[in-house]
C-alpha angles and dihedrals in degrees: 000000000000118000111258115241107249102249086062084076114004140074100218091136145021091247105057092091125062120234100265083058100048097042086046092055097054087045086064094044090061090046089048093051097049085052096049077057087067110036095263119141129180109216095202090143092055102194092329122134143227133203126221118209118195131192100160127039110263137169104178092043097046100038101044087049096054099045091042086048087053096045086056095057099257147119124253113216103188117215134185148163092261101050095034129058088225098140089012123082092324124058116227093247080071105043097044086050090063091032089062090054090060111038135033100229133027114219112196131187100169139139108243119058080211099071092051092046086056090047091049097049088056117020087083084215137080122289119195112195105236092197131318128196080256111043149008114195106161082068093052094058086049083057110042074058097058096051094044087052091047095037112028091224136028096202111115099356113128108241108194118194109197113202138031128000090242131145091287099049085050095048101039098040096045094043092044080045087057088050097051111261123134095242112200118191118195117190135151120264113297091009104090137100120308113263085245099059087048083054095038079063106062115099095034122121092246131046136254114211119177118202144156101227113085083204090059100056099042100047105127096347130161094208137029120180136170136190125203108295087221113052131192110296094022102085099117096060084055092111099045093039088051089065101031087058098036090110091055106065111125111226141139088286088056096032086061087067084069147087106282092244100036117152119247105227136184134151093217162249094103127204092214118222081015116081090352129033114244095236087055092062096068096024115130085245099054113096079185091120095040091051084056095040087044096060092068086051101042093045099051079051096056089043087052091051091043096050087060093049126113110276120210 
């Protein structure tokens, strides 16, 4: 039987999925978390378990995986480099071989795109990126739900991400652009999105524009969001990050670029006062909370829509 491409049976970007099953994903992450409202839990794991593989530190991952895991009735198994041999001594095609045998699902926050794409060409179950150094796309679900709860639609709304052109600037622009949105980046010089990704967008229903000024993007947009201006393993550029992204704080001078009623966003965690302004964080306008509350939701939903698709 020929091997399945990744994206048959795996999440490792925003863009494995078309449109109907994306949107219908999200549509089941909003239903799940109405019935977590009321008590009610689906048990599609049954006793099955997933293993979560981590690579990077992480809270929100890790937390809103495991509890989703639990409601739906599984077993977390928890992995990481330094209880496991994965880049010392075993590659991850053959960890992940054995790991398959054992769990249901594979659950990955690593740095190299690489080292999901060869777990997901062996493991023989599905594997969900947790987070690479090039894309998120878990958080970009959470927060095509949040828009679509503040907003009601995220067709032809103007999303602008203001920082750097990281993984959650790719996942979340590109996915929103699938979707429809006018996604604006705006990023200093040298620190935008890849030329790729510019080209990865072409042929989407929405749009992908790149700029420098913070103003431009955010003229008359729905949603702003930002992301820490200094991510892991890049602690000893602080300094010289700190002054390269000084003109790209949002704040209520920027946010007055916006839509009146624009929707604050960030994935956490937040430098406060540094690429986002403190008052803004609990602000009425902020979804901040709700971005962090939706990846539990989103992600028992992905799980769901993994769990019916075609196995080797």
């Amino acid at each position: 039987m020929n091997p399945l491409r990744p994206s048959d049976c795996n999440y490792l970007t925003e863009l494995d999925f078309d449109v109907i099953t994306t949107q219908s994903i999200i549509d089941l992450a909003a239903q799940l978390k109405s019935e977590r409202k009321y008590g009610e839990f689906r048990s599609a794991l049954n006793g099955q378990s997933v293993a979560l593989y981590f690579e990077k530190p992480s809270v929100r991952t890790r937390v809103s995986f495991t509890v989703g895991v639990h409601e739906l009735g599984g077993n977390v198994v928890e992995l990481s480099g330094s209880n496991t041999k994965v880049g010392k001594g075993e590659n991850a095609a053959d960890f992940a071989s054995v790991l398959g045998r054992y769990v249901r699902v594979i659950v990955a926050r690593v740095f190299s795109q690489r080292t999901l794409t060869e777990m997901a060409s062996h493991a023989g179950v599905p594997v969900i990126n947790a987070l690479s150094d090039e894309r998120h796309p878990c958080q970009a679900l959470a927060d095509a739900l949040t828009i679509q709860e503040r907003l009601g639609t995220i067709r032809g709304r103007r999303f602008a991400f203001v920082g750097e052109g990281n993984n959650v600037a790719t996942s979340t622009g590109l996915l929103l652009a699938m979707l429809g949105a006018e996604v604006w980046i705006a990023s200093p010089d040298g620190y935008g999105l890849p030329e790729e990704i510019i080209r990865s967008a072409v042929g989407l229903s929405g749009s992908v524009y790149q700029c420098i000024d913070p103003k431009e993007a955010v003229q008359g947009a729905s949603v702003v969001y930002t992301d820490t201006w200094v991510s892991m393993g890049q602690e000893e550029e602080a300094e010289a990050r700190r002054q390269i992204f000084a003109g790209y704080k949002v704040d209520e001078s920027l946010m007055a670029s916006a839509d009146s009623n624009a929707v604050v966003m960030h994935c956490l965690p937040a430098v406060r006062d540094e690429e986002i302004s403190s008052s803004l964080m609990y602000h009425p306008s902020s979804a901040i909370w709700d971005q962090a509350e939706n990846r539990l939701h989103v992600q028992k939903a992905l799980i769901l829509n993994l769990l019916r698709s075609p196995r080797r």
